[in-house]
Every structure is written in C-alpha cells, then in structure tokens.
C-alpha positions as CSV (number, residue, x, y, z in Angstrom):
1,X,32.0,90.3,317.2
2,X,34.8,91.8,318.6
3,X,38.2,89.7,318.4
4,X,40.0,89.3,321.4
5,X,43.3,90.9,322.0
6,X,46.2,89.1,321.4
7,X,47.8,88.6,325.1
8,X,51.7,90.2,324.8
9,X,54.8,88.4,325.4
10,X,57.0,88.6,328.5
11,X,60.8,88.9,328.2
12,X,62.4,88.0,331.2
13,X,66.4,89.2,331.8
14,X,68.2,86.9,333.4
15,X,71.1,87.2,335.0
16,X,73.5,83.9,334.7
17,X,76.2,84.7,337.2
18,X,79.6,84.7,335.8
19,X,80.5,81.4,334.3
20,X,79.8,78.9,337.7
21,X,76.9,77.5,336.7
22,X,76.2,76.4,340.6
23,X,75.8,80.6,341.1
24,X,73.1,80.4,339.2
25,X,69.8,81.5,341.0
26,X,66.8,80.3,342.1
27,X,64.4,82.4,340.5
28,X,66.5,82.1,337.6
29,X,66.4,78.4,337.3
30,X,62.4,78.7,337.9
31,X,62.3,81.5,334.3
32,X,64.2,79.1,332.7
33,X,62.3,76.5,333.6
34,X,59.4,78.1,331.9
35,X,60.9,79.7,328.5
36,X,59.0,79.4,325.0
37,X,62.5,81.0,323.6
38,X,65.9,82.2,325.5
39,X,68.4,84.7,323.7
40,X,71.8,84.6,324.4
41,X,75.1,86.6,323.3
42,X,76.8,82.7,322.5
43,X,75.1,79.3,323.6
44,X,74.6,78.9,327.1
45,X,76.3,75.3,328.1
46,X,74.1,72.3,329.0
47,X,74.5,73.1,332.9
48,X,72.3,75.7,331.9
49,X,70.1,74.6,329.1
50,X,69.5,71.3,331.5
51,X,66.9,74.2,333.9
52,X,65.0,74.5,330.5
53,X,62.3,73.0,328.8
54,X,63.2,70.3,325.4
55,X,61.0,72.6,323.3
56,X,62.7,75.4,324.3
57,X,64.3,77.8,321.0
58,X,67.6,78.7,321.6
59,X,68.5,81.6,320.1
60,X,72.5,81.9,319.7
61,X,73.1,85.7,318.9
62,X,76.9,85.1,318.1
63,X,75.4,83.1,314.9
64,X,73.6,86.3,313.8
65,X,76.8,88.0,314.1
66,X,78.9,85.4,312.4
67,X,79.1,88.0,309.2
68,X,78.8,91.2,311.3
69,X,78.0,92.5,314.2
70,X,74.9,93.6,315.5
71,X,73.7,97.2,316.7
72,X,72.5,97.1,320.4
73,X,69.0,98.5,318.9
74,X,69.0,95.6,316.7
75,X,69.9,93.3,319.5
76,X,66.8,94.7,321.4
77,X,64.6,94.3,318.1
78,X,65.2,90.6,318.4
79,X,64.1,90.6,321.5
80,X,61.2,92.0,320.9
81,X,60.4,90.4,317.9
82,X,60.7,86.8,319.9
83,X,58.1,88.3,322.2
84,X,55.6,89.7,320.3
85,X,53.6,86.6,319.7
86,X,53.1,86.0,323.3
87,X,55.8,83.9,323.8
88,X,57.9,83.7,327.0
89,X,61.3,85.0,326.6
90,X,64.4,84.8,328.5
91,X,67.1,87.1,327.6
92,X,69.9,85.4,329.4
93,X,73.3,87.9,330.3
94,X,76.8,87.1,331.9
95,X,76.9,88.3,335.4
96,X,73.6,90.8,336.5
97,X,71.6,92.0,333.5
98,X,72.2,95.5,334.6
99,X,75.2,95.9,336.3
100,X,77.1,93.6,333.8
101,X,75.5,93.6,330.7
102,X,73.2,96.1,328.4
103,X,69.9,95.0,329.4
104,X,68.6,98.4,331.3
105,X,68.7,99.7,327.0
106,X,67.2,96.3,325.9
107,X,64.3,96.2,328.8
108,X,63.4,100.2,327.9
109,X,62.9,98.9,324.2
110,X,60.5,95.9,325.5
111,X,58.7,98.0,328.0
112,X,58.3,100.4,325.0
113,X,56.9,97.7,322.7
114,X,54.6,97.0,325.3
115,X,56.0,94.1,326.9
116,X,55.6,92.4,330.3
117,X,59.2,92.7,331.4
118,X,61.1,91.1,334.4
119,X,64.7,91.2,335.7
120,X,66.1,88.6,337.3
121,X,69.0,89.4,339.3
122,X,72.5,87.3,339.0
123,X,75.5,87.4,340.6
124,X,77.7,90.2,339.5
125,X,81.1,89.6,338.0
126,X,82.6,92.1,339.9
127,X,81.7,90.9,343.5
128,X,81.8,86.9,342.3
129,X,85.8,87.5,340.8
130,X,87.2,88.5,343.6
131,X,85.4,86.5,345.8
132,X,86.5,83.1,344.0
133,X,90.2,84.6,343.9
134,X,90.3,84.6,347.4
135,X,89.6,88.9,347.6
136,X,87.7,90.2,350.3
137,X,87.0,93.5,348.4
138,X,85.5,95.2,352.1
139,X,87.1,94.8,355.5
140,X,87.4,96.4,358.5
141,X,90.3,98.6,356.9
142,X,89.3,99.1,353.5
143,X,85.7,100.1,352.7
144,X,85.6,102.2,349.1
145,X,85.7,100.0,346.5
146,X,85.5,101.9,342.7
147,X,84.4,100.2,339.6
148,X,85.7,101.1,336.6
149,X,84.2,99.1,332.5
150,X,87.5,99.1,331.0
151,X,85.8,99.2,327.4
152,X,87.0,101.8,325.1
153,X,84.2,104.6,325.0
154,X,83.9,108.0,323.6
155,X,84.1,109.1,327.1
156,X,86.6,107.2,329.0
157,X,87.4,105.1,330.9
158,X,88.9,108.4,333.5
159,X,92.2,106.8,334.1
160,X,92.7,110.0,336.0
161,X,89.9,109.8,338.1
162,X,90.3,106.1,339.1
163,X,93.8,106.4,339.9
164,X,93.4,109.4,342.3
165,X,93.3,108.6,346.4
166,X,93.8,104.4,347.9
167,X,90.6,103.0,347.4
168,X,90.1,99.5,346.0
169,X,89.2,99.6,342.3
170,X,87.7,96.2,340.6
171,X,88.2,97.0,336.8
172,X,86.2,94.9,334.1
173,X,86.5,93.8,331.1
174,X,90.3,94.1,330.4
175,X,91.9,93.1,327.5
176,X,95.1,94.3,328.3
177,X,96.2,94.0,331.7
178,X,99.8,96.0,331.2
179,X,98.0,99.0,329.4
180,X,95.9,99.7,332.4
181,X,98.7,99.5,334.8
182,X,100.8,101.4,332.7
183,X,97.3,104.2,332.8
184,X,96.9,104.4,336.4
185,X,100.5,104.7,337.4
186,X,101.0,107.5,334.9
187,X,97.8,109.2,336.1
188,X,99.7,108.6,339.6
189,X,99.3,105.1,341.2
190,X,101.9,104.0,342.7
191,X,104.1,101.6,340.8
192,X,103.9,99.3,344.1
193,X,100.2,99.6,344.7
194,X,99.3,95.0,344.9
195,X,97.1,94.2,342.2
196,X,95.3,90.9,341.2
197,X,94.4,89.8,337.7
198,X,92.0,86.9,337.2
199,X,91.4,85.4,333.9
200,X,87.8,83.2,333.5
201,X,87.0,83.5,337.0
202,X,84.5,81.4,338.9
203,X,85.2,78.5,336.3
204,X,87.6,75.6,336.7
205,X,90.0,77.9,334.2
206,X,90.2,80.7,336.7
207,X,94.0,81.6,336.7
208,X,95.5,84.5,338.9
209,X,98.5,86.2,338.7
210,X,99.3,88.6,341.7
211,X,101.6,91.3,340.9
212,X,102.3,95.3,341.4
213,X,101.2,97.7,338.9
214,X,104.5,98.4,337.9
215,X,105.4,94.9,337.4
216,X,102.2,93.3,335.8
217,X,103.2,93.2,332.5
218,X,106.4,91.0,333.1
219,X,104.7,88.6,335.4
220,X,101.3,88.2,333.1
221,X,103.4,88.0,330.2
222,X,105.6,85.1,332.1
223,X,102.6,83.3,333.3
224,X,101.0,83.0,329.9
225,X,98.0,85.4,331.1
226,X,95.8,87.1,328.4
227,X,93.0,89.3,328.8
228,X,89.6,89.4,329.0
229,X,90.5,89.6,332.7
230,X,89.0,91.3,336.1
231,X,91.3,93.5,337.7
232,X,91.5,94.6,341.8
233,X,93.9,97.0,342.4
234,X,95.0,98.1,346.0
235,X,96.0,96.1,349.5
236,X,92.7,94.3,349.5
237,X,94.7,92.1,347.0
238,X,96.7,91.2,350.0
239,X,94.3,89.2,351.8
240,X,94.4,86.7,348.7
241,X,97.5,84.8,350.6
242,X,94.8,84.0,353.1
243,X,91.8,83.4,351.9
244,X,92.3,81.7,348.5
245,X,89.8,78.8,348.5
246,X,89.1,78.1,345.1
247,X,92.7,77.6,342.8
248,X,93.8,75.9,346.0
249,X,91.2,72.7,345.8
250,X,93.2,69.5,345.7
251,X,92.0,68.8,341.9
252,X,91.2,72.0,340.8
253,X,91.4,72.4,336.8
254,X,92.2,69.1,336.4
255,X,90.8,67.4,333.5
256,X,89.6,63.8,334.8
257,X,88.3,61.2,332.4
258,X,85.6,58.9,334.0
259,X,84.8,55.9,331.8
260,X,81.5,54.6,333.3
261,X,78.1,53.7,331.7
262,X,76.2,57.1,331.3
263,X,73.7,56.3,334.0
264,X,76.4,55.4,336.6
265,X,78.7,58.5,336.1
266,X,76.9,61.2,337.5
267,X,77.6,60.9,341.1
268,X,81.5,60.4,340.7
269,X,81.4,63.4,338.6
270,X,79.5,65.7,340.9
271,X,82.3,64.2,343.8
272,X,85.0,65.4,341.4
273,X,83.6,68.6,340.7
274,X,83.6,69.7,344.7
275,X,87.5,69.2,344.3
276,X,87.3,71.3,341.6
277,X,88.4,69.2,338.4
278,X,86.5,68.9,335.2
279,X,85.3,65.3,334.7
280,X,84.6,64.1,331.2
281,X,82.1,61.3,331.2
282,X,83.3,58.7,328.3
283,X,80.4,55.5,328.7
284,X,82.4,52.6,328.1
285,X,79.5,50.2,328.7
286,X,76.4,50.0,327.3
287,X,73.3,48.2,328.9
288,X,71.1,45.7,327.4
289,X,68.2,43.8,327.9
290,X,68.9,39.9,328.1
291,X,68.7,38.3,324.6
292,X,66.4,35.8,325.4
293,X,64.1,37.3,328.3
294,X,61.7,34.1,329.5
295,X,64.5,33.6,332.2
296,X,63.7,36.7,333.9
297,X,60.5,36.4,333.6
298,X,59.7,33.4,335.4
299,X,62.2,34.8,338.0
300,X,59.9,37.7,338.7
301,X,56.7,35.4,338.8
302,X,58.6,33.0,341.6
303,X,59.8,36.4,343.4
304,X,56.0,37.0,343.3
305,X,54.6,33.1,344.0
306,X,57.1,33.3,346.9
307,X,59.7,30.6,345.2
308,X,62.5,32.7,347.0
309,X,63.7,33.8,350.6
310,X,66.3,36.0,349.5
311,X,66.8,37.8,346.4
312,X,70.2,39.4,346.1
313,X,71.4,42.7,344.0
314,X,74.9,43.3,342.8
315,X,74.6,46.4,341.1
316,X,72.5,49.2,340.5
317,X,71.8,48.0,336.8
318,X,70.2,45.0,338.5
319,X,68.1,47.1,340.1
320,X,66.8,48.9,337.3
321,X,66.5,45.5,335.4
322,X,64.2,44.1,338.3
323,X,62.2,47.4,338.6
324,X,61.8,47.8,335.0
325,X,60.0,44.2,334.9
326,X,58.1,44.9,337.8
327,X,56.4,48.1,335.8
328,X,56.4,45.7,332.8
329,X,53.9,43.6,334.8
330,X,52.2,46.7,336.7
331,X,53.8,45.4,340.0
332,X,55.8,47.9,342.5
333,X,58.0,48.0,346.0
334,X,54.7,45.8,347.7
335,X,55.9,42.7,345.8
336,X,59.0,42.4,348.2
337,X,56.4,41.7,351.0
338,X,58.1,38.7,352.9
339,X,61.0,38.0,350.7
340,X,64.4,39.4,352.0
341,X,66.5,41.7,350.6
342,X,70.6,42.2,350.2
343,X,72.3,44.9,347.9
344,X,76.1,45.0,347.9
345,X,76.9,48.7,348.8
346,X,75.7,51.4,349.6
347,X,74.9,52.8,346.1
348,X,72.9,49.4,345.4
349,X,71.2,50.3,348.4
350,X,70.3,53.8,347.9
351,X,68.6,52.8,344.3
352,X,66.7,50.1,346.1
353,X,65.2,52.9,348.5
354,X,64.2,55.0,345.7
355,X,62.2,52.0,344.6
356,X,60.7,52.1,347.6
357,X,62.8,48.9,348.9
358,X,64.8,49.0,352.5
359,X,67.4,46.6,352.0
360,X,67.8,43.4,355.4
361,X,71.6,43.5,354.6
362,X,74.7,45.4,353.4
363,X,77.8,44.3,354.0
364,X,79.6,46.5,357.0
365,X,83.0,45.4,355.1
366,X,84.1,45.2,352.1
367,X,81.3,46.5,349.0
368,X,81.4,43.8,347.0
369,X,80.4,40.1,346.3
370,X,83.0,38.9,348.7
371,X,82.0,41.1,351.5
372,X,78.5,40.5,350.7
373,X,79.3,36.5,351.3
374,X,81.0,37.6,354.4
375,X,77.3,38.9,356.6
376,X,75.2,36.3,354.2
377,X,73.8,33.9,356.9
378,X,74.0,30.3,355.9
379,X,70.9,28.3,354.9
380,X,69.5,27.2,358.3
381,X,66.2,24.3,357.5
382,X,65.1,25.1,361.3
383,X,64.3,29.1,360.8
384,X,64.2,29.4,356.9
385,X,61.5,28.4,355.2
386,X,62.3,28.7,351.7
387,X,66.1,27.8,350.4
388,X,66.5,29.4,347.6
389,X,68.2,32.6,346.5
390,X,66.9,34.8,343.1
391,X,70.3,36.1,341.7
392,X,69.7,38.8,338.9
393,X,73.2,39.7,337.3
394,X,75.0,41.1,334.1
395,X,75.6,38.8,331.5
396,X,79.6,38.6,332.4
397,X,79.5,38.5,336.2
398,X,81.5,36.3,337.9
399,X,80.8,33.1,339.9
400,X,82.0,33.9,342.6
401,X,78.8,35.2,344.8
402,X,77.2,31.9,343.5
403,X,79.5,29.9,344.9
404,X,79.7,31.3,348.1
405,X,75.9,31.4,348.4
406,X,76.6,27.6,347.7
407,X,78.6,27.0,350.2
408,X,76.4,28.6,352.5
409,X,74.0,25.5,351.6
410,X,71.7,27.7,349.6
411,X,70.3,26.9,346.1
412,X,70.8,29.6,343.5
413,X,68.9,31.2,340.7
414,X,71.5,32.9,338.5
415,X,69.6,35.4,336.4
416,X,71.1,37.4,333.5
417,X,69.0,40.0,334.2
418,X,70.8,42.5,331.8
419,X,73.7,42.5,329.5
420,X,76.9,44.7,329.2
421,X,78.4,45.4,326.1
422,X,81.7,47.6,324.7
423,X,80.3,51.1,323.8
424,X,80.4,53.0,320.9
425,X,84.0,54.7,320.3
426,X,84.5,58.9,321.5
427,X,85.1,61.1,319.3
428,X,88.3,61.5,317.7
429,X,89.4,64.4,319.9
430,X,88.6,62.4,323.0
431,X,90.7,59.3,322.0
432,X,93.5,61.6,320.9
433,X,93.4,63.4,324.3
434,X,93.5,60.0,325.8
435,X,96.2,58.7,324.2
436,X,98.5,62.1,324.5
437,X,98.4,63.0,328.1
438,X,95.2,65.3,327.3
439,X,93.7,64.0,330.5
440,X,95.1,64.2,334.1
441,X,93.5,61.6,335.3
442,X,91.3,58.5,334.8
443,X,89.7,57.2,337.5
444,X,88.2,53.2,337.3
445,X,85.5,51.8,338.8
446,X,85.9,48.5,337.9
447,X,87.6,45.9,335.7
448,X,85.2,46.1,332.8
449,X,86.0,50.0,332.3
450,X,89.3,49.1,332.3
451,X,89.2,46.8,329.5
452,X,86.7,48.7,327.3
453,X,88.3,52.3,327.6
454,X,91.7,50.2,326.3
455,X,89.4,48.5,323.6
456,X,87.2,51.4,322.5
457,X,89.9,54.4,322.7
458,X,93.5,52.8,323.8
459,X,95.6,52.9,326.4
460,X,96.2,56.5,328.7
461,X,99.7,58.2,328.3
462,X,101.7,57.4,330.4
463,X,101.9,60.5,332.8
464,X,98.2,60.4,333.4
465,X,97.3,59.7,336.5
466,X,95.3,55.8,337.0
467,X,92.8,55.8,340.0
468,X,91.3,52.4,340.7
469,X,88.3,51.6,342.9
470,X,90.0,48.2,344.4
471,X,92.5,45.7,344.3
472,X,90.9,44.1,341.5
473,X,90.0,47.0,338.8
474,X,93.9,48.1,339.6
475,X,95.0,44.6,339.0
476,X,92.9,44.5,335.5
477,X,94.4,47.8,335.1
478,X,98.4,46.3,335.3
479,X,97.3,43.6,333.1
480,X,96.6,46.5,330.2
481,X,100.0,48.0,330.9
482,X,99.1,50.6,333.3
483,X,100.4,51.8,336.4
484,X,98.2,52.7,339.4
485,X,98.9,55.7,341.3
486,X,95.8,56.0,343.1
487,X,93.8,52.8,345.4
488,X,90.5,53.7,346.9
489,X,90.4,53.0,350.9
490,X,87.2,51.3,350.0
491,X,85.3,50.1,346.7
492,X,82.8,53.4,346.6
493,X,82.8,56.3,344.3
494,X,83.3,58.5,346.9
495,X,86.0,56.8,348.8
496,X,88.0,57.1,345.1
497,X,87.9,60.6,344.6
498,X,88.4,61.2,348.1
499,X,91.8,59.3,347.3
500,X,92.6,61.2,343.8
501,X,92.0,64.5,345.7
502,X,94.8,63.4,348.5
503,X,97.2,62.2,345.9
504,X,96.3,66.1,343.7
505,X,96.5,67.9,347.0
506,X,99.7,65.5,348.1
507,X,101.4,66.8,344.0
508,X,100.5,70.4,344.5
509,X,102.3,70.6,348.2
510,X,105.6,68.7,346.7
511,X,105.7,71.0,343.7
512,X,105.1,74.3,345.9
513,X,108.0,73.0,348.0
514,X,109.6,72.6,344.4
515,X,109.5,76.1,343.5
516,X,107.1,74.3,340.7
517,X,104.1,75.3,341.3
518,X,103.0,77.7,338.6
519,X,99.4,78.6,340.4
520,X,97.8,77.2,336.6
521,X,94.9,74.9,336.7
522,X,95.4,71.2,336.2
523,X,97.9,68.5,337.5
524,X,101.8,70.1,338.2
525,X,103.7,68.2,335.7
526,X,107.0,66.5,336.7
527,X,109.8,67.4,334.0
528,X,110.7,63.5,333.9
529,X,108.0,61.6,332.2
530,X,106.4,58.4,334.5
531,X,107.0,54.8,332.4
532,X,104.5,52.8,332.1
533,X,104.8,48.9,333.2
C-alpha cells in the first residue's frame, strides 16, 4: 500500500508594521490567528500575541542568539525546519517583510524546501515614521523621495550618491545620527539642508528632534537622542510645524497608572491610549463569589416566581453576578419578562444589553446611587402590583440606595451578590514606580481603589498627577493624603480621561509658553515639586 504523502508546511511572512500595534493588518491578524508556530527576531508583545492562538509556539530568535549570533542561512533553516512537519508558520518582521526586513532570502529558502509560502504585507517603517512625525514625504512641491539602509555593508551605503541633487531622502536604521550628517554634507549637502530624526517611532516613545544637518549632532546630543533612529533629510521636514499629530496628543507618552479590577480596566485604558499615554493596569480589587450563596439563590428563584417589580444594578460586577446564576440555573435574558429593569450608568447599562437586557431606566443625571434615587418612581399601590425591589450588591456597598428606595415606600431585598476584596500586591518595580514619581498619573474610579492602591502598594509621589471620577473617590482620596488635580465632569470613564487629557493638554501649552517644553514624551515636569496635603 502506498503511504500517503506527508502534506508540507506553510510559512507565512508577516509583516508587523513598525512598533504601533493598531497598524497592524487585517490579513495579518487573520495568519496569526491561525499559527501552529510564529518566529520572531525578539518576542512580539501581548498586543500582538493576543491575534494568536493559546497553543501557539513562540519561537524567540533573540534567545537562540543569546551566545552568538545567527547566520541569515541559519535563520532561514529555522524556518524551515518549523515547517517541515506541516505546521503553519508565521515568520513575523518589523515593518514590511521585504522592504524592511530579510525575508525575500528567507522565503527563496522556503520555496526551495518546498514550502507553501505567503507574504503578508505590513506597513513599512519608512512611510509610517514620517507619517507619525508629522512628515508628509510627497507634496505638490516635493515628489523624489530616496531611501537609503544605513547598515554598514561591503558596498555602501553611497553617501555620495544620496547626497547629490534636493530630493527628500528617508534614511534607516541609523545608529549614529551626527555621522550621517557629517557624510552627506561632506559628500556636498548643504550644512542647512532641515532634517528630522525620530527615535521609536509610531510608539508612545517616539521622540523627534528637528535640526539642520550641520547642527544635528549638538541638538541630538542636547536632547538626549540616541540612535536606532529614521532619518528625513530635506524641506519636506518643514511641513512637521504643521502637521505634527502624534507627539502633540494631550497625554502623549505619559505613563498612567489605572488601579481598577482587571475586568473593569479595559475601556479606561483604550480611552487613554487615543490621547496617547501608556496605561498600566494595577487590579486593586478582586471579585468573589458571596461566602454563603443561598441568599442569592432564593433571589434569583423570586426574580423568576415574580416576587419582584424592580430589580436594580449598581455595577457591572452585579451584572455578571446575576448572569452567572442565571447560566448556573440554565436561565437567560427571557427571565426578565415582566419585571423592570434600572442600571446606574451607562456602562451598567451597556453590560445589561449584551446580556440581552434593555434597561426601563438610567439616571439622565448624575451615574450613581444618588442619581439613580433621583428618576426612581415612588412605590404607587394603585399602578404597581408588586412592592418589592431585588437589590444585588458588593459585599461593602453602602446604604444609601436602600434607603432611598425606602423612602420611596418600597421594600428592599439587599443582596450580596458578590464580594470585593484587596488584591494581591504588584510587583516590586510597580510599587517602587508608584511611590517615586515613576508614574504621571493615576486616575480613580472610585473610593475603593483609592484605599487599596494606598493599602496594597502605598501612597503616589507627590508630583504625580490624582484624577478622580467624583466628588466622593476625590474626597476618599484627601483622606489618604492626596491632592486631586483632576475631577471628572461626570462619574464615567470616559468623562475622566476626557478631563486628564485637558489638564495634559492645559501642562503642555503653559510649559511651551515656558520655553519648557522639551518635545519628550511624558508629563512636563515643573522644577518645584507639588506637596502633598
């Protein structure tokens, strides 16, 4: 009997942009998506490695090297070897697998092995650079643009070559800024030809220093700025004054602690990444289950029996506790059939319509149990049937919604329907960074991450910035010792990092007036140091 063939691997190269992992593209998320094994020249960060599958191999080629450095054929064996047993392989690059990296000599060495091979375009570092320092590389005045590998070679780079004529060169993969300048204007570039240099561009690091060729080395030496770097050389740089939309968002490079349970953070942090800071999640809560869970249960069996005309959610973890029970039982969004519905906010009310549940009322105030009390109607005997109110709650919330609900002549069922307890310490280098001004900012969302940051890691130095979601979580916060820079308009995520971007973009506008603005991500630092109360 003849055995069947064995079916050969595929090696896909995959462009990953150049360092934004939001430039990432589709087709590339889809490959990754798929992956028995990706290969990388270090390991890809977790906004990458989230597109693949929990089985995937990672394959970190900077390990390999850790004692010495690998040939390019030997980086193209491993390749091959990976894919040889059918498996699907990404090769993942920086930038476009063949305009940035080596993978046109890598892919010839799969297609030789007999290999299903597939390139996956990504967004070159030579157009994306300039692009996210504010660059247009092609106008209606300038259209030659030259690109020159700065990487020593056998034959090159032609400093000669590149420095002939006006055109607009983009030159990669410098390490030494002032050596190149110091090339082309002795190959006959004028010493006052504009040129940009950009260090870790298209991340929250990018830095840029705009300068003359004849007088980059002074001003990257005075602004701290070390290759590798991406150079454009020529009046294109110019237009930079204009069109710089990136190192000018109103948080941009700012490092911004959020203490939040690790289920809540994630829409704060995406708000703080369009301003451009880097939020570091730090759960200072963890949820629980209720200790002694009969409570809940006969909750969910009157919700069900129709004991209740209103059942009432404070929180999204109240949500969850419900819906989790409701699965426990086998029951979904149908079991709300004739009982009515309130969520506090919007964000309540947004998990309750991915359960499948449209809420009867949010507050149009105030998001919270006192603006809840505000648009709950009172208990009327005439046109409600039922009197009672089914309450599910954390463990520590306070009476104040039951009271009001009280007032409004109802009868309340106050259900711990989860618990909230102090998390487990960060690491060392968190708390450090916490405690010495390693952080910009902190932004609370309520009371309880107040208290439990200040338990778990200690109090913020005193020049970092406190942003509080309302009167209360910035009251809590005074109590600890902290002053609050930074009140949210309104108790919502959104609404507080709406206010830290004003106050960043409000700090970055008085230092520029300063003559302090130094163009470096992060928060401009005041040379006196704010007190704490």
């Amino acid at each position: 009997m003849r055995a069947t063939p064995k079916h050969p691997g595929t090696v896909a190269f995959v462009g990953a942009g150049p360092g934004d992992p939001g430039l990432l593209t589709l087709r590339a998320v889809d490959v990754l998506g798929r992956a028995d094994v990706v290969i990388a020249d270090e390991h890809p960060t977790t906004d990458l490695t989230r597109h693949c599958r929990a089985d995937v191999t990672i394959v970190d080629l900077s390990v390999i090297e850790a004692d010495r450095a690998l040939t390019k054929a030997e980086r193209a064996k491993t390749v091959v070897d990976a894919a040889k047993s059918g498996k699907s392989v990404v090769r993942l690059l920086v930038g476009d697998p063949l305009f940035d990296g080596d993978g046109a000599e890598e892919a010839a060495a799969c297609a030789k092995a007999k290999l299903t091979v597939e390139v996956v375009p990504g967004v070159p570092v030579a157009a994306a650079v300039p692009t996210y320092a504010g660059i247009a590389l092609v106008d209606a005045k300038h259209r030659e643009v030259r690109f020159v590998d700065a990487r020593p070679s056998a034959s090159g780079p032609d400093w000669a070559a590149a420095a002939t004529g006006h055109q607009t060169l983009v030159v990669l993969r410098v390490d030494s800024p002032a050596a190149v300048a110091e090339a082309l204007v002795s190959n006959g570039r004028s010493a006052d030809t504009a040129v940009a240099a950009t260090k870790a561009g298209t991340t929250t690091e990018q830095h840029t220093v705009v300068s003359t060729l004849g007088a980059l080395a002074a001003d990257a030496k005075a602004a701290g700025l070390t290759g590798p770097v991406v150079l454009v050389v020529g009046d294109v740089v110019k237009s930079r004054g204009a069109l710089s939309w990136f190192e000018t968002k109103a948080l941009f490079g700012w490092r911004v602690l959020v203490p939040r349970t690790k289920e809540q953070a994630g829409e704060l942090s995406d708000k703080l990444r369009t301003y451009g800071a880097v939020p570091a999640e730090v759960p200072t809560i963890a949820v629980e289950p209720p200790r002694t869970p009969q409570q809940m249960e006969r909750a969910v069996r009157g919700l069900v029996t129709g004991r209740y005309e209103w059942i009432a959610f404070t929180s999204v973890n109240a949500v969850r506790a419900v819906r989790e029970k409701f699965e426990e039982y086998g029951l979904d969004a149908r079991a709300f059939s004739g009982i009515k519905v309130a969520a506090v906010g919007e964000q309540t009310a947004a998990s309750l319509q991915a359960f499948g549940v449209k809420p009867d009322l949010v507050p149009t105030g105030e998001q919270s149990a006192a603006g809840l009390l505000e648009d709950f109607p009172p208990y009327d005997d005439v046109l409600d049937p039922i009197n009672r109110v089914f309450l599910p709650r954390a463990d520590i919330a306070t009476e104040t919604l039951v009271a009001g609900l009280v007032e409004l002549g109802w009868e309340v069922d106050d259900v711990t329907a989860y618990r909230t307890v102090r998390a487990a310490p960060p690491p060392a280098a968190t708390r450090e960074a916490i405690k010495s001004g390693g952080f910009d900012a902190v932004v609370f969302t309520s009371s309880s991450t107040v208290r439990n940051l200040v338990g778990i890691a200690g109090k913020p130095h005193a020049t970092t910035v406190i942003a509080c979601i309302g009167p209360q979580t910035a009251k809590t916060a005074e109590e600890h010792g902290l002053r609050v820079d930074v009140l949210a308009d309104d108790p919502s995520v959104a609404s507080l990092a709406d206010a830290l971007a004003a106050y960043g973009l409000a700090q970055r506008l008085a230092a520029e007036a300063n003559g302090e603005w130094t163009g470096k991500p992060g928060r401009p630092r005041a040379s006196s140091r704010r007190k704490a109360k």
